[in-house]
C-alpha positions as CSV (number, residue, x, y, z in Angstrom):
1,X,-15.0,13.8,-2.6
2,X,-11.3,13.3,-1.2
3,X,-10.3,11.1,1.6
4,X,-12.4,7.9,1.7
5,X,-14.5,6.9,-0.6
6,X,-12.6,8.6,-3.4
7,X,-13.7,8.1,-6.7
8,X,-10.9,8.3,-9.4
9,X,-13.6,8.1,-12.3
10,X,-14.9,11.0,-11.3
11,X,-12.5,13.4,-10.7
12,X,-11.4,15.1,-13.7
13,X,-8.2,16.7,-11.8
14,X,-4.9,15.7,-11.1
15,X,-4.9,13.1,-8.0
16,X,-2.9,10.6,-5.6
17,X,-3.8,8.3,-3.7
18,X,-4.2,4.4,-2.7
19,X,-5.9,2.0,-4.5
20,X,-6.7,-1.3,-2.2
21,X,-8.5,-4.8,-3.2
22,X,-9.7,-7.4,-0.8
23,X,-8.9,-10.8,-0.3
24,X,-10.5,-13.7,-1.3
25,X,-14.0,-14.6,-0.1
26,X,-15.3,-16.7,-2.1
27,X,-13.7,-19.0,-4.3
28,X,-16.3,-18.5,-7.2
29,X,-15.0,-15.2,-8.1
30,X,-11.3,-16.1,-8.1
31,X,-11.5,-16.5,-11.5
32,X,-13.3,-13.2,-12.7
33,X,-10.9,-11.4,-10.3
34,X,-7.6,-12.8,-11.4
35,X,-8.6,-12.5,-15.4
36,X,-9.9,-9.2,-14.8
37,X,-6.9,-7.7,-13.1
38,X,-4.7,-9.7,-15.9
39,X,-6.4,-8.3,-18.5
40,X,-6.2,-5.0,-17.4
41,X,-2.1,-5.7,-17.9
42,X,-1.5,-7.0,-14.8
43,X,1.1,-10.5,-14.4
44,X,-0.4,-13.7,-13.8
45,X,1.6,-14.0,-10.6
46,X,1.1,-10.6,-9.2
47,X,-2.6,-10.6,-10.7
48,X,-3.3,-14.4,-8.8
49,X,-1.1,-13.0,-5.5
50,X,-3.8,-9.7,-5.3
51,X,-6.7,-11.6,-6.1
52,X,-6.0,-14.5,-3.0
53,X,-4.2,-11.8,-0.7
54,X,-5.6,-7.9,-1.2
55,X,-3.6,-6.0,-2.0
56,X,-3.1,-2.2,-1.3
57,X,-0.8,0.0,-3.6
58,X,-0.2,3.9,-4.1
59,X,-2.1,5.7,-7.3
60,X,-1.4,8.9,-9.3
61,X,-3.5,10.2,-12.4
62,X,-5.9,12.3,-14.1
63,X,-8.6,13.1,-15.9
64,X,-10.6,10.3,-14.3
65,X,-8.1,8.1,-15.1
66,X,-5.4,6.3,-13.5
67,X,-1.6,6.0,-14.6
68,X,0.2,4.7,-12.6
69,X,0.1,1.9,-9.4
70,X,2.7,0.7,-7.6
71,X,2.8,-1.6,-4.5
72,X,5.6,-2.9,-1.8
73,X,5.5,-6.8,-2.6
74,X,7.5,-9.3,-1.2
75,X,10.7,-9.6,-3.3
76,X,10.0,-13.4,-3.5
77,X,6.5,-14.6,-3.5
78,X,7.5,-18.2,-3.0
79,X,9.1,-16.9,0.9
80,X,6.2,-14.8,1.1
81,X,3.6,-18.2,1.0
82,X,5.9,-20.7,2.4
83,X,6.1,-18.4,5.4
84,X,2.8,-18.3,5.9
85,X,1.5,-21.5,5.1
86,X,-1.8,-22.5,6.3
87,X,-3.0,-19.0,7.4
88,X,-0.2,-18.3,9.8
89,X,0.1,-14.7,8.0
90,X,0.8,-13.0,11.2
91,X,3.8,-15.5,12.2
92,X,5.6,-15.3,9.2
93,X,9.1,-13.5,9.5
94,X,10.1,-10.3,7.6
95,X,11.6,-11.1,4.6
96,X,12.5,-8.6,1.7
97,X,10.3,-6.3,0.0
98,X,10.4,-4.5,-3.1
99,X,8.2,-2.2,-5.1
100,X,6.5,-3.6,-7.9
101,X,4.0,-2.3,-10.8
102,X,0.5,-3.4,-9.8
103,X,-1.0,-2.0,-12.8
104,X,-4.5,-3.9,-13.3
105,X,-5.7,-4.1,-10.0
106,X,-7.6,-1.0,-9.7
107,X,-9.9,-3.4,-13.2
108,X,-10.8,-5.8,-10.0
109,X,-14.0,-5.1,-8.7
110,X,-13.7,-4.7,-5.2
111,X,-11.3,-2.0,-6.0
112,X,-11.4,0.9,-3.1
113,X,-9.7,3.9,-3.0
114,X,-8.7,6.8,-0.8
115,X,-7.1,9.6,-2.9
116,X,-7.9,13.9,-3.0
117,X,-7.2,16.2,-5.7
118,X,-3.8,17.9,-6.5
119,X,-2.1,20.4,-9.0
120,X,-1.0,19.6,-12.4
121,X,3.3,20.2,-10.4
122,X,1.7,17.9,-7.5
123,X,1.2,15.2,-9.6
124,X,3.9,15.7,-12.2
125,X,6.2,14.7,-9.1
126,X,4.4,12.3,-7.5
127,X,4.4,10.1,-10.4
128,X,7.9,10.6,-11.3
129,X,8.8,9.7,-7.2
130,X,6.8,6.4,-8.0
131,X,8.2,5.8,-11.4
132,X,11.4,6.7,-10.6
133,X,12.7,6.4,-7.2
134,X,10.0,3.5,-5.9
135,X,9.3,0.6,-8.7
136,X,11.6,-1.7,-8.7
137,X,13.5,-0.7,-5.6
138,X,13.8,-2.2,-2.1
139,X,13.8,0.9,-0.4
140,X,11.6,3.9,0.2
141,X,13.0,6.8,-2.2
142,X,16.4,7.9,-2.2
143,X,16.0,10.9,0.8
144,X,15.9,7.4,2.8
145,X,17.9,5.0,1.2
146,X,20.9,7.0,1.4
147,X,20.9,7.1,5.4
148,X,23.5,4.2,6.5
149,X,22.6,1.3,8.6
150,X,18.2,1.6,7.3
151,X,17.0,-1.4,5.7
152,X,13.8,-2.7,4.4
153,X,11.7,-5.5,4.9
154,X,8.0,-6.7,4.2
155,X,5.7,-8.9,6.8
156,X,2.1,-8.9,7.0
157,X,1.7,-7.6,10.5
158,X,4.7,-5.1,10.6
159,X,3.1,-3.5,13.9
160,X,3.7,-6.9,15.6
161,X,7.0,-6.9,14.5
162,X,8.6,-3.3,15.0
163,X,7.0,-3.6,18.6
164,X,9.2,-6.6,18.9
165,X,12.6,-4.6,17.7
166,X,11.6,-2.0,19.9
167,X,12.1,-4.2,22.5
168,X,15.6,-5.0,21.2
169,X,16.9,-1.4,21.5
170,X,20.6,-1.4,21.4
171,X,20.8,-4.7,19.8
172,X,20.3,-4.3,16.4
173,X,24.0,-3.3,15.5
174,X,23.4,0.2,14.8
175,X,20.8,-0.4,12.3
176,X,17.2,1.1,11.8
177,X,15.1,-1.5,10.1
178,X,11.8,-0.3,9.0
179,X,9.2,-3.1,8.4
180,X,6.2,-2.8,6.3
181,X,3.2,-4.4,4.5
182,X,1.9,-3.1,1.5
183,X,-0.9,-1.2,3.5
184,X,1.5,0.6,6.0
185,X,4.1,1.4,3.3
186,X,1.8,3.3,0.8
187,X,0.3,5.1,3.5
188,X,4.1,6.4,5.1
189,X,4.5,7.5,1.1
190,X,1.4,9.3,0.5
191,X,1.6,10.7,4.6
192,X,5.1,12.0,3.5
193,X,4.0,14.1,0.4
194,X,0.8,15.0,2.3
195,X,2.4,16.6,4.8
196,X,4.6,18.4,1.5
197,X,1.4,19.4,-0.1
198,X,0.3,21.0,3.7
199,X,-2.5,18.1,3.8
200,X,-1.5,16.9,7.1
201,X,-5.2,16.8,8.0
202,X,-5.2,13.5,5.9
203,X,-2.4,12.0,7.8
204,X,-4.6,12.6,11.1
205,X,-7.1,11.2,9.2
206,X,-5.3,7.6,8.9
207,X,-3.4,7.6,12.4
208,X,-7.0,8.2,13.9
209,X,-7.5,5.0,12.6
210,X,-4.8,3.1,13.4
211,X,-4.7,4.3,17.1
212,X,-8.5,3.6,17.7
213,X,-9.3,-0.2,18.1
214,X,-7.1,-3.8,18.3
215,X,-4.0,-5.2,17.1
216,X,-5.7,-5.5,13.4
217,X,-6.0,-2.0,13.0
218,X,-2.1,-1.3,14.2
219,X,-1.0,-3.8,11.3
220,X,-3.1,-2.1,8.8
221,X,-5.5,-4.7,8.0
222,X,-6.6,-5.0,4.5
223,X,-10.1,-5.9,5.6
224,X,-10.4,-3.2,8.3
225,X,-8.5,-0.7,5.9
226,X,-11.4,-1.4,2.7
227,X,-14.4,-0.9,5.6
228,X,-12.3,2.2,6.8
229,X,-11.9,3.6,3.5
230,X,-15.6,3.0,2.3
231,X,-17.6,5.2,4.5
232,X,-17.7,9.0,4.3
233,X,-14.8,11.0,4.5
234,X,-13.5,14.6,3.9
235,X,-14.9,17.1,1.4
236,X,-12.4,18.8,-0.5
C-alpha cells in the first residue's frame, strides 16, 4: 500500500516518505512516549518537544526498515515555546527553522506514515538530499538556497502567515520568504521529488487535502494531517 496508511514494516523495497506523531493527549503516556522515542536514539529535547507537540518529518529506507528522518524544527526551541505560551500556537511569529535528525520518533506509538515504493537510484538520492543538503541547514536544498533575496522561517500556522505577506506585496524589500511548519515543509520536499519520480498523482493527492475544508487544514494540521493519513489511500 502507498499513499496513506503506508506501512514501512512491510514493504521490503526501497521507499520515501513522511513519518508524523501526534501531540499530547493524555498526560499518562508522556512518559512512555518520550522514553520510547529516546531510546530509539532520539535527544531528550527533541524526543520531549515531539512527544508534547507532534511532530512530522520526511523518511527514506528499505527493507522494512527505516534510515533515515529528518524534520524542519525551530532553530531554537526556547523562541519556539516562549512564543507560544499558553496555547497561542497560531499567534506566535515566524522565527528560524532548521532541519534536524528526528531519528527515534517513528519507535513512538502513534507513529503514522504516508510513503510509496521507489527504486534502489530513487532512494540512493533521496537519502543523500536529506543527509546532505537538508540536516542541519536552514534552507530547503541548495537548487533554493542559492536564489538571492529567499529566506526561511518556521511558524506553526505558515498558511496564516504567507496570506499575511501576500498582502504586503512590494514591501518585503525584494525578498521571497517562504514560511513553513514541519508538516508543510516535508510535504514541499517529498512533492518536489514526486513530481521528479513522475508521481505527481501523490501531490494531488495532498493539495486535495489542503484545499478541501477550514483554516486547519491550509496550515497543515498535525491532528487533521494523522486522521488524513490513516484512512485508505492509493494502491501502488
Amino acid at each position: 500500500m502507498s499513499g496513506r496508511g503506508f506501512n514501512p514494516r512491510a514493504c521490503q523495497e526501497h521507499f520515501a516518505g513522511i513519518c508524523f506523531v501526534s501531540s499530547l493527549r493524555s498526560y499518562g503516556s508522556l512518559f512512555s512516549r518520550f522514553y520510547a522515542q529516546w531510546q530509539g536514539n532520539g535527544g531528550v529535547e527533541s524526543s520531549l518537544g515531539r512527544t508534547w507537540n507532534g511532530h512530522t518529518a520526511l523518511i527514506s529506507g528499505s527493507n522494512g526498515a527505516i534510515d533515515t528522518i529528518v524534520g524542519w524544527d525551530p532553530n531554537s526551541s526556547w523562541s519556539a515555546f516562549t512564543g507560544s505560551v499558553g496555547g497561542r500556537h497560531n499567534s506566535m511569529r515566524p522565527i528560524d527553522g532548521r532541519w534536524r535528525d528526528d531519528t527515534g520518533m517513528n519507535a513512538d506509538p502513534t507513529a503514522q506514515y504516508y510513503g510509496l515504493k521507489i527504486s534502489q537510484t530513487q532512494h540512493n538520492d533521496f537519502r543523500k538530499f536529506l543527509r546532505e543538503e537538508l540536516l542541519g541547514t536552514q534552507g530547503f536544498g541548495n537548487h533554493l538556497n542559492d536564489i538571492p533575496g529567499m529566506t526561511f522561517q518556521y511558524a506553526f500556522a505558515p498558511g496564516k502567515w504567507m496570506e499575511r505577506l501576500s498582502s504586503l506585496e512590494g514591501n518585503n524589500n525584494g525578498q521571497l520568504q517562504i514560511i513553513s511548519n514541519c508538516s508543510d515543509a516535508a510535504f514541499h520536499v517529498l512533492a518536489s521529488f514526486l513530481y521528479d519520480w513522475r508521481k505527481g498523482n501523490y501531490v494531488t493527492e495532498l493539495a486535495s487535502f489542503m484545499n478541501t475544508g477550514d483554516e486547519k487544514n491550509k496550515n497543515m494540521s498535525q491532528g487533521r494531517l494523522m486522521q488524513w493519513s490513516s484512512q485508505m489511500g492509493q494502491q501502488g
